[in-house]
N, C-alpha and C positions, 0 to 999 in steps of 0.2 A: 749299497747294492752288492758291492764284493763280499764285503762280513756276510750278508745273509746269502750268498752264496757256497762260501767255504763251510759255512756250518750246516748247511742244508747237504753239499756233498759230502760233509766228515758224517754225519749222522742218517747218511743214506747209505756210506758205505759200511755203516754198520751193522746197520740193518740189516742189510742180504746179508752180511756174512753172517747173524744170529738165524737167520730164516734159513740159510744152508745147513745147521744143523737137525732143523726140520727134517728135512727129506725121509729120510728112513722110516719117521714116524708119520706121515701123510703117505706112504708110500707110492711116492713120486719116483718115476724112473727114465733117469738121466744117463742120456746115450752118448755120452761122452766120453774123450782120452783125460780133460784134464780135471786136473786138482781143484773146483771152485772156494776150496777153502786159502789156497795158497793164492790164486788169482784175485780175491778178495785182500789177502792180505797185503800182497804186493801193492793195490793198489791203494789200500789206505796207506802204507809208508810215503808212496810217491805223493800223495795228496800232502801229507804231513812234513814232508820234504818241501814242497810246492810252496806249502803258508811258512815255513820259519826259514827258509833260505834267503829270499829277501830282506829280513830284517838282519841276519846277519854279514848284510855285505855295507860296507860306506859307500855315500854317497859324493859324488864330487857339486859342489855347488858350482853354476855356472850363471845364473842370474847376477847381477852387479845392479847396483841402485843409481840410478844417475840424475843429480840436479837439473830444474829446467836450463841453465843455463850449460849443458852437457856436463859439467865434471863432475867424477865419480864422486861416491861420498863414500870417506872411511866407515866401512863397519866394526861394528863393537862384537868381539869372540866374546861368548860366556861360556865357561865350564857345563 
């Protein structure tokens, strides 16, 4: 659900922004102060910030495995 949601929004936010270059040639008239090209862009950075920020942080493992008889059980580190 997540995967097809970040590529549903990386590929929506690119769309408008290809369709923003429309305007001129549909002659669509946008009564606006801002930049829709910069607002687009910024927001696909933040989206792209959004999907690879995570992956670059560690994780602390806080799960411990524990026998039925309560004691922990060593875990095995692999590279």
């Amino acid at each position: 659900m997540w995967t097809a949601t970040v590529i549903i929004g990386t590929v929506a936010a690119g769309a408008a922004l290809g369709q923003i270059q429309l305007y001129p040639e549909l002659d669509c008239e946008v009564k606006s102060s801002l930049d829709y090209n910069w607002v687009q862009v910024i927001s696909i950075g933040l989206l792209i910030i959004s999907i690879s920020l995570p992956h670059g942080m560690s994780k602390k493992r806080t799960n411990q495995v524990v026998s039925k008889e309560g004691r922990k059980i060593k875990r095995l580190r692999f590279l």
